[in-house]
C-alpha positions as CSV (number, residue, x, y, z in Angstrom):
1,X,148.1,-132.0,191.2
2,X,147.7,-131.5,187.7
3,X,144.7,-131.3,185.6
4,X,143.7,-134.1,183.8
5,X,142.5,-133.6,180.1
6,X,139.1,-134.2,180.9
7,X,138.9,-131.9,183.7
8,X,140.2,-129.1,181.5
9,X,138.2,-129.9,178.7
10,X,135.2,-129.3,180.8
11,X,136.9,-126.4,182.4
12,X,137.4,-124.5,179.4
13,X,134.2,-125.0,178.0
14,X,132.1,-123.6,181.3
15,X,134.6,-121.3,182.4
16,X,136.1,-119.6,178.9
17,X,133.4,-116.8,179.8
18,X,133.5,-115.8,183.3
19,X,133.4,-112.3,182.5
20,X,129.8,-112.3,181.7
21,X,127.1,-113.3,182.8
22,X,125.4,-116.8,181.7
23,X,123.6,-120.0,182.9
24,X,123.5,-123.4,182.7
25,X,120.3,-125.4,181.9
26,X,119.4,-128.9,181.6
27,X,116.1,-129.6,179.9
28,X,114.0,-133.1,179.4
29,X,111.6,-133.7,177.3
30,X,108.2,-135.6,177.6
31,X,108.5,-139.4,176.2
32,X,106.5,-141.9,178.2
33,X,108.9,-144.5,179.3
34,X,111.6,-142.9,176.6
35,X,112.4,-140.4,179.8
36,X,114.3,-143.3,181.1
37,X,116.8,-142.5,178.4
38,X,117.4,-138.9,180.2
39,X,118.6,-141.1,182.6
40,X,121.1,-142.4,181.1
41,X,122.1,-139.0,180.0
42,X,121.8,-137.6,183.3
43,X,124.5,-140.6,184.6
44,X,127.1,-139.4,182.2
45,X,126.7,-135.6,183.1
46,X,127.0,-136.3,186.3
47,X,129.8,-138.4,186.0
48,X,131.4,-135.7,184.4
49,X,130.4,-133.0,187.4
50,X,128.6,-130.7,185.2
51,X,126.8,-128.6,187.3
52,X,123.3,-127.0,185.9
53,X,121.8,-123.2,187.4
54,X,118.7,-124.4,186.2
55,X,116.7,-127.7,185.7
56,X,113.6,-127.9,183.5
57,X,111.1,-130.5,181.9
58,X,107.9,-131.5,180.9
59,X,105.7,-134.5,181.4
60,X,108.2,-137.8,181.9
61,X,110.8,-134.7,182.0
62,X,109.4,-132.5,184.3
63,X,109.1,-135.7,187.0
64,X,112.9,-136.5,185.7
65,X,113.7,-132.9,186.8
66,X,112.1,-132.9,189.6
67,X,113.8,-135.6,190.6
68,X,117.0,-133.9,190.1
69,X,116.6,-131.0,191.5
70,X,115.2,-131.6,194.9
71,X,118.4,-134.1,195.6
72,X,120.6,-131.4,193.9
73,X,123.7,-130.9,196.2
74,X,125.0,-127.4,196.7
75,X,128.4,-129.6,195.9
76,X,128.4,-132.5,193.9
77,X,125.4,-131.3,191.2
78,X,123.3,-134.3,190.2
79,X,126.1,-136.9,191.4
80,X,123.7,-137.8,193.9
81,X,120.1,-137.3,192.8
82,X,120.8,-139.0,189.6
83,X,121.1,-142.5,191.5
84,X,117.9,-141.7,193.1
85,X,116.5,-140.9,189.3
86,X,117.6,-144.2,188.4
87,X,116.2,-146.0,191.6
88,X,112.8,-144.4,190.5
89,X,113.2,-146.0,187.3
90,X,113.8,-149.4,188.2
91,X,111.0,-149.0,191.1
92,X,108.6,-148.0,188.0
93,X,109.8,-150.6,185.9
94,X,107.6,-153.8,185.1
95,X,109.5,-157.3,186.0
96,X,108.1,-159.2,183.7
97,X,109.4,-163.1,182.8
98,X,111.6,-162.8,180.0
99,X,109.4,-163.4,176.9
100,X,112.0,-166.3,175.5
101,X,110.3,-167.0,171.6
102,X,109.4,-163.0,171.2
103,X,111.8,-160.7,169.6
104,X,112.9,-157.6,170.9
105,X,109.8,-155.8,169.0
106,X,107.4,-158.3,170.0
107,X,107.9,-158.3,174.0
108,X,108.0,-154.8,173.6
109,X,105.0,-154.4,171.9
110,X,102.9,-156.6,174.9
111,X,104.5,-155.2,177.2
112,X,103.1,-151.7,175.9
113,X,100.0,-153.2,175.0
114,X,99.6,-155.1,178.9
115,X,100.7,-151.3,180.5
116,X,97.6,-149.9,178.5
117,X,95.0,-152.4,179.4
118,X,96.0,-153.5,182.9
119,X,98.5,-150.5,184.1
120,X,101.7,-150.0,185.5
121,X,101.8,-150.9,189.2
122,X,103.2,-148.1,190.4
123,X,102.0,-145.6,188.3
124,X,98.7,-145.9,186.4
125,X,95.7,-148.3,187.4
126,X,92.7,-148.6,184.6
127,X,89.8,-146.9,185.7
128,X,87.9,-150.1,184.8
129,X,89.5,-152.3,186.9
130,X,89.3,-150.4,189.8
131,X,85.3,-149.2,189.4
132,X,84.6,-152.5,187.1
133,X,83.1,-152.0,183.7
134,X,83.9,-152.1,180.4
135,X,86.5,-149.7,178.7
136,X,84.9,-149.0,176.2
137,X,81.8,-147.7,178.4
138,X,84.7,-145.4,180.1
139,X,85.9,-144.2,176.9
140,X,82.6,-142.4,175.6
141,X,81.8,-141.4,179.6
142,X,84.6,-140.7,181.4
143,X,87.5,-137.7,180.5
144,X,89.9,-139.8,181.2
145,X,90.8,-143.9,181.6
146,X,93.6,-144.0,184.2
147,X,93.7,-143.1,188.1
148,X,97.3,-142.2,188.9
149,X,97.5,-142.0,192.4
150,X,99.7,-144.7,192.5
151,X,102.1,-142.8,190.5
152,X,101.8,-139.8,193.2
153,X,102.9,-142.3,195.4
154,X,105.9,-143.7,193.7
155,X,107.0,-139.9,192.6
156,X,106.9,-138.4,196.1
157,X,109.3,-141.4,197.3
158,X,111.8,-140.2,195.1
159,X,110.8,-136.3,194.9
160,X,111.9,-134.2,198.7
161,X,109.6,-131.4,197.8
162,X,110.8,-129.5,201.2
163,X,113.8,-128.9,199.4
164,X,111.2,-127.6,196.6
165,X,110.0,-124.5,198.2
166,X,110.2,-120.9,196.9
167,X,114.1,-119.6,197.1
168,X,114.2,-117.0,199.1
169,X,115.1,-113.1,198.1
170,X,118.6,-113.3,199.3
171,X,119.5,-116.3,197.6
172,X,117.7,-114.7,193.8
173,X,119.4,-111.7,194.9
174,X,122.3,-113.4,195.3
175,X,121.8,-115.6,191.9
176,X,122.7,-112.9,189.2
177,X,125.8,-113.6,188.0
178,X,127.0,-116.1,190.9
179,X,123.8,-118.1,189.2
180,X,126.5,-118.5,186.2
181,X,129.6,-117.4,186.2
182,X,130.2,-117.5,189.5
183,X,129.5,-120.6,190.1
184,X,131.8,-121.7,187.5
185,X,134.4,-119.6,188.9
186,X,134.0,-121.8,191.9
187,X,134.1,-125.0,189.9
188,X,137.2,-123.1,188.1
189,X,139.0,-122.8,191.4
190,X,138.5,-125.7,192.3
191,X,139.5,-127.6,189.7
192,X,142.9,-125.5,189.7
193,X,143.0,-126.4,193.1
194,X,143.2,-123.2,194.4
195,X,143.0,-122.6,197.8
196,X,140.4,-119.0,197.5
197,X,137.7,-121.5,196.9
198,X,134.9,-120.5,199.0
199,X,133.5,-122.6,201.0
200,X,130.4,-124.8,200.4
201,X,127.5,-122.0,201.2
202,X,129.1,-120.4,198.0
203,X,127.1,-122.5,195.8
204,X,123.6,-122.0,195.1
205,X,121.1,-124.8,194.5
206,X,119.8,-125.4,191.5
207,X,116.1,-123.6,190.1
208,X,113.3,-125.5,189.1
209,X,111.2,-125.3,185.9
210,X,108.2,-127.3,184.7
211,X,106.3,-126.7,182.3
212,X,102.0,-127.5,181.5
213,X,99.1,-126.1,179.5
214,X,96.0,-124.5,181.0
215,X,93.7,-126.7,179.4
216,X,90.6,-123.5,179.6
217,X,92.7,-121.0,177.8
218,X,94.8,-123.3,175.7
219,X,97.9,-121.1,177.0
220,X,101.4,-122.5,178.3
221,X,102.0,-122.2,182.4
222,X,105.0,-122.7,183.6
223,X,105.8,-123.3,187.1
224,X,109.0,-122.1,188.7
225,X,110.8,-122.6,192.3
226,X,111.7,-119.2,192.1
227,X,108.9,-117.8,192.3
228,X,106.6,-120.5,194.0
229,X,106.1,-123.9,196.6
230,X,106.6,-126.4,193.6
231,X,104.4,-129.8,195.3
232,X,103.7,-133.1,193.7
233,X,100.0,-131.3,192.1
234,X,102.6,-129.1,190.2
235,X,104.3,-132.5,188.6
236,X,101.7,-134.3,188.0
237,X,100.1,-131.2,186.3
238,X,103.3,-130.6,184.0
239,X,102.7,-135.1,183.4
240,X,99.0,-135.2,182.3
241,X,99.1,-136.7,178.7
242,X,95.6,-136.6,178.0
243,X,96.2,-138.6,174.9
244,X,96.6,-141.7,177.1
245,X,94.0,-141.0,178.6
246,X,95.4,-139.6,182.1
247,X,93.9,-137.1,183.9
248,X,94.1,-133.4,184.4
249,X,95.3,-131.4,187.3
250,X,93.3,-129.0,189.1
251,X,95.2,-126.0,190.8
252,X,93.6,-122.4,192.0
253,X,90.7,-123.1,190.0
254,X,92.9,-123.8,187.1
255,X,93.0,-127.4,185.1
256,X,96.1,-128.4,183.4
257,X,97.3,-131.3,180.7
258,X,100.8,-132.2,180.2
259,X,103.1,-129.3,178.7
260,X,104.3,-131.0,175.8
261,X,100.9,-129.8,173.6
262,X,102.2,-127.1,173.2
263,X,106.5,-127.4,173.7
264,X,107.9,-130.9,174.4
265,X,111.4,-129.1,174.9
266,X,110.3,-126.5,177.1
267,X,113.8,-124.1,176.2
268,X,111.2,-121.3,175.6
269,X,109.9,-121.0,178.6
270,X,113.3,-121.3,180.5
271,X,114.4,-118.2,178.8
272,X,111.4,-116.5,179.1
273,X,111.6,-117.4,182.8
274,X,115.2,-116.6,183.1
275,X,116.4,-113.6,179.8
276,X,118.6,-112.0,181.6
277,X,121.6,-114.5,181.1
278,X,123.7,-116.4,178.0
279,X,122.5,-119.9,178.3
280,X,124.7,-123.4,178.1
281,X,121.8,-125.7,177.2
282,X,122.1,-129.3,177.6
283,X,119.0,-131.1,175.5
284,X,118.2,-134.7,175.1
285,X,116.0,-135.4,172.1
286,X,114.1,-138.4,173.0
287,X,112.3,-138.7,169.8
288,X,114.5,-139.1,166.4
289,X,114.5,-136.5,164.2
290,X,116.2,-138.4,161.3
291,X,114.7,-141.8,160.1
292,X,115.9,-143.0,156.7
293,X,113.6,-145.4,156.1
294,X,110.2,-145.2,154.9
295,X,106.9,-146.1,156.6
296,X,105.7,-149.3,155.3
297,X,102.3,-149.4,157.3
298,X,99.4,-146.9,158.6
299,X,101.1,-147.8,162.3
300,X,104.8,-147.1,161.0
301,X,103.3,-143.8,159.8
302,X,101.6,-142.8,163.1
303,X,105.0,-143.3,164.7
304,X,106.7,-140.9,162.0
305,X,104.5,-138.4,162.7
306,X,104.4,-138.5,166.3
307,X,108.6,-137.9,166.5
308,X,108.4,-135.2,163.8
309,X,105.8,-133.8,166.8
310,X,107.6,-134.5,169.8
311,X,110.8,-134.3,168.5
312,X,109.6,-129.9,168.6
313,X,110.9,-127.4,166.4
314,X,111.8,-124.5,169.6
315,X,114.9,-125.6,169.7
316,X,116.0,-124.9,166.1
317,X,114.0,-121.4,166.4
318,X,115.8,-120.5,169.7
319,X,119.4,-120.9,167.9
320,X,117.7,-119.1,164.5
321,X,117.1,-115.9,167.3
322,X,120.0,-116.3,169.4
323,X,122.2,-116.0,166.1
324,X,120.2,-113.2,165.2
325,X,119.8,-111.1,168.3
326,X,123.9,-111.6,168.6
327,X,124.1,-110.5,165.0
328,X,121.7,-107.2,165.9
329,X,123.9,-106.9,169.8
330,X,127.1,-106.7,167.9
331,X,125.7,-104.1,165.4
332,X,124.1,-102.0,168.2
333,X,127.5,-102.4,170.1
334,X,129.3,-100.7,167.2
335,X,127.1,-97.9,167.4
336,X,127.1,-97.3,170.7
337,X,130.6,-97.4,170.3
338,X,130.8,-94.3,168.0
339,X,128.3,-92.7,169.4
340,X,129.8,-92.8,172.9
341,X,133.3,-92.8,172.2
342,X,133.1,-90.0,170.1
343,X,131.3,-87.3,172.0
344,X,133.3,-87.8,175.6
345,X,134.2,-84.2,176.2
346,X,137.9,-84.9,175.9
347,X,137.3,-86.6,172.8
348,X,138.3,-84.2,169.4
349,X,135.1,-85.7,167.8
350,X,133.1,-84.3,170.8
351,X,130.3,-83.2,168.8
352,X,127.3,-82.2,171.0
353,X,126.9,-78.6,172.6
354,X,123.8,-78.1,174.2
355,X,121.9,-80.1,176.7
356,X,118.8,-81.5,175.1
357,X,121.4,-83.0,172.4
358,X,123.2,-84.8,175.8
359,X,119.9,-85.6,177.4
360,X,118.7,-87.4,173.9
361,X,122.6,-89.2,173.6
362,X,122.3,-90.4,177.5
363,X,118.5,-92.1,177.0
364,X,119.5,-93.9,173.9
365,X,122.9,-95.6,176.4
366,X,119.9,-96.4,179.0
367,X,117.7,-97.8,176.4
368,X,121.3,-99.8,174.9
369,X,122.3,-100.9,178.9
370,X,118.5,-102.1,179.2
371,X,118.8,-104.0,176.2
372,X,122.3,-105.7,177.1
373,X,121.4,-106.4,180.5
374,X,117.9,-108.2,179.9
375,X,117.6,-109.0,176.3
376,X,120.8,-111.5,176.2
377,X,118.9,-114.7,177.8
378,X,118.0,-115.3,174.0
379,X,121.7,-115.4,172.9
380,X,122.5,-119.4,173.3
381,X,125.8,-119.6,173.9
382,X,126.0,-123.2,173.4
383,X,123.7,-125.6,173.0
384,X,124.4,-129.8,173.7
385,X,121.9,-132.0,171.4
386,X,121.9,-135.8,172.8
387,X,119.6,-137.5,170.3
388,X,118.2,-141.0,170.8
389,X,118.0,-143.0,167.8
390,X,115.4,-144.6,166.1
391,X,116.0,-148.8,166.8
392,X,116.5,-151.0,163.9
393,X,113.1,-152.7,162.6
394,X,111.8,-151.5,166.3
395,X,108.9,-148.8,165.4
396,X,105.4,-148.4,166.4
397,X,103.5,-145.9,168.1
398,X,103.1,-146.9,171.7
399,X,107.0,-147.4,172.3
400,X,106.7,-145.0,174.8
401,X,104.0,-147.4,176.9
402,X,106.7,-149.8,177.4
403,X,107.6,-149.9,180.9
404,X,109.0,-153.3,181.0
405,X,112.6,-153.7,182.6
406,X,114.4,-154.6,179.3
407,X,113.7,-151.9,177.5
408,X,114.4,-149.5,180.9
409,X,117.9,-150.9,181.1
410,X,118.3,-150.5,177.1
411,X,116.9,-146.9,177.2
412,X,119.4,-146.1,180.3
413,X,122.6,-147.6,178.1
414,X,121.5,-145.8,175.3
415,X,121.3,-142.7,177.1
416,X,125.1,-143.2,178.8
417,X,126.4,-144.5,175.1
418,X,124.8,-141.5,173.5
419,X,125.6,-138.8,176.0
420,X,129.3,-139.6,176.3
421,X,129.4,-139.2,172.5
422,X,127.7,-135.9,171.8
423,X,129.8,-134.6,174.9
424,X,133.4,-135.3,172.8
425,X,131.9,-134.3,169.6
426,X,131.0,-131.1,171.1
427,X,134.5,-131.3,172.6
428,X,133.3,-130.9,176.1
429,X,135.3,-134.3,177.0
430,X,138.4,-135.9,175.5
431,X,137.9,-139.1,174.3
């Protein structure tokens, strides 16, 4: 059978590099009730059988990836945890009456301002109304306004952390460049229908990444399935927007807020975790970074602010280094190139004669492997932007406390619309 245009569009882009070795990532941002946009992202990538090595996130984006990741199949990617994403949101969402003489702003704006004074069913109850009292006599007493074992709950209906646990040596050992490339060599095969497949124990499932802050040391922790039993205490830890008021996590003697204080696109910490390979990074930008019009209030201007926050300047740094380290690879390449291709001894240029003169050429092509082998995980070797954008005469700062299902259902289209569109701009589908 032949292969249609949009299966080889996505075949060349994921598979145009099998030679080396790369991964590819998925990362959510935090956003409040904005992470049921990634959902609608994570419909069309799934649609389109992209298939991620690792899956990363923070606050709304860390339980997103969760999510994802512990219904990944070893076949199918996301295909199938991504209905269970959307399941969680429609579970979360509030079914209110339809608000029939409010515009779109207004029943947006109650509905934000009922989740903040009454709660979201399943997710956050007001301290207040459970232990009566006033809020404003929690406010000055209590660290935080909002139990959220409700949202435990609701999370570990949706979340199979047994498929959660630490991978095992064989199957890391086993990542390197299978992790990547071969992988995609599988999906390559595959999609060239090629009967040397493999068969499904070829595929590996996909890592786990959240991301928090130590709230003691101010320091960013990152929790990883590699490398650890990733349980719901590790979510909710990665999900604790103290702003809101929700609480922090305690694990081993060690408290933690919501990682997006310090990097709501947690990329950083991905290629920390993971430097030795190229990364393919998908990225959905929940908060606009463009807005052409000016604030006309104090509110209008809190919202500004808050998406030139959230909106997090790692990723433009990490594609400022990758372009960088390439530049200084490539020089450092050319180098080695003289170096080594001129003193092999059959070589006329063959230059050194004594042995110290070898030993100090053959630690320099150590130090150069060393550098190639676990300094590339910097070197981006594409990187997908799907941006939300900001809603027409729809701004204010608690957008993202709007749980209500009207907006869920909008922020999911969005997401789909969005998504298919930065995936044929960056010519990763036809159109």
């Amino acid at each position: 059978m032949a292969t249609s245009q949009k299966e080889y569009q996505i075949h060349n882009i994921h598979n145009n590099k099998l030679q080396h070795q790369y991964e590819t990532i998925l990362v959510n941002q935090g956003g409040g009730s904005l992470g049921a946009y990634e959902c609608g992202v994570c419909k069309v990538l799934a649609k389109y059988d992209i298939k991620f090595d690792i899956i990363a996130g923070t606050s709304i984006g860390g339980i997103n990836a969760a999510i994802l990741a512990s219904g990944y199949s070893k076949k199918y990617g996301i295909r199938d945890s991504v209905k269970t994403l959307e399941n969680f949101w429609m579970d979360l969402a509030e079914k209110h009456p339809p608000l029939v003489f409010c515009s779109d702003k207004q029943r947006s704006e109650l509905a934000a301002l009922n989740a903040l004074l009454w709660g979201i069913p399943k997710a956050f109850t007001p301290i207040w109304i459970e232990r009566g009292g006033s809020p404003f006599y929690y406010f000055f007493n209590s660290p935080y306004l909002y139990d959220i074992t409700r949202f435990k709950n609701t999370i570990s209906k949706y979340v199979d952390f047994t498929k959660l646990q630490r991978r095992t040596g064989q199957q890391q050992s086993e990542e390197g460049i299978s992790s990547g490339s071969k992988r995609q060599q599988q999906n390559y095969y595959k999609d060239n229908k090629h009967d040397d497949a493999g068969d499904d124990g070829d595929y590996l499932p996909s890592r786990l990444i959240l991301t928090a802050t130590n709230i003691q040391t101010g320091e960013p922790t990152t929790f990883d399935s590699n490398n650890m039993d990733i349980t719901i205490d590790h979510v909710m830890a990665s999900a604790g927007y103290a702003v809101y008021g929700l609480p922090w996590t305690k694990i081993n003697n060690n408290y933690f807020w919501d990682g997006s204080f310090i990097h709501n696109t947690p990329l950083k910490s991905v290629i920390k975790a993971s430097p030795r390979y190229k990364k393919i990074a998908y990225i959905s930008d929940v908060f606009p970074l463009k807005q052409e019009k000016l604030a006309s209030n104090m509110p209008e201007t809190y919202h500004r602010v808050r998406d030139m926050l959230f909106h997090d300047t790692s990723i433009r740094l990490a594609e400022e280094t990758s372009d960088i380290v390439k530049k200084h690879i490539s020089l450092i390449e050319k180098m080695h190139e003289i170096i080594f291709e001129g003193n092999k001894e059959n070589s006329p240029n063959y230059h050194h004669k004594n042995a110290k003169t070898k030993s100090q050429l053959d630690e320099i092509k150590k130090e150069y492997n060393d550098l190639v082998s676990n300094g590339l995980g910097v070197i981006l070797e594409k990187l997908i932007h799907i941006e939300r954008k900001e809603s027409k005469g729809h701004r204010y700062i608690f957008e993202d406390a709007d749980f209500s299902i009207a907006t869920i259902n909008k922020l999911i289209q969005d997401g789909e619309k969005d998504a298919e569109d930065a995936l044929i701009r960056n010519k990763i589908i036809s159109k």
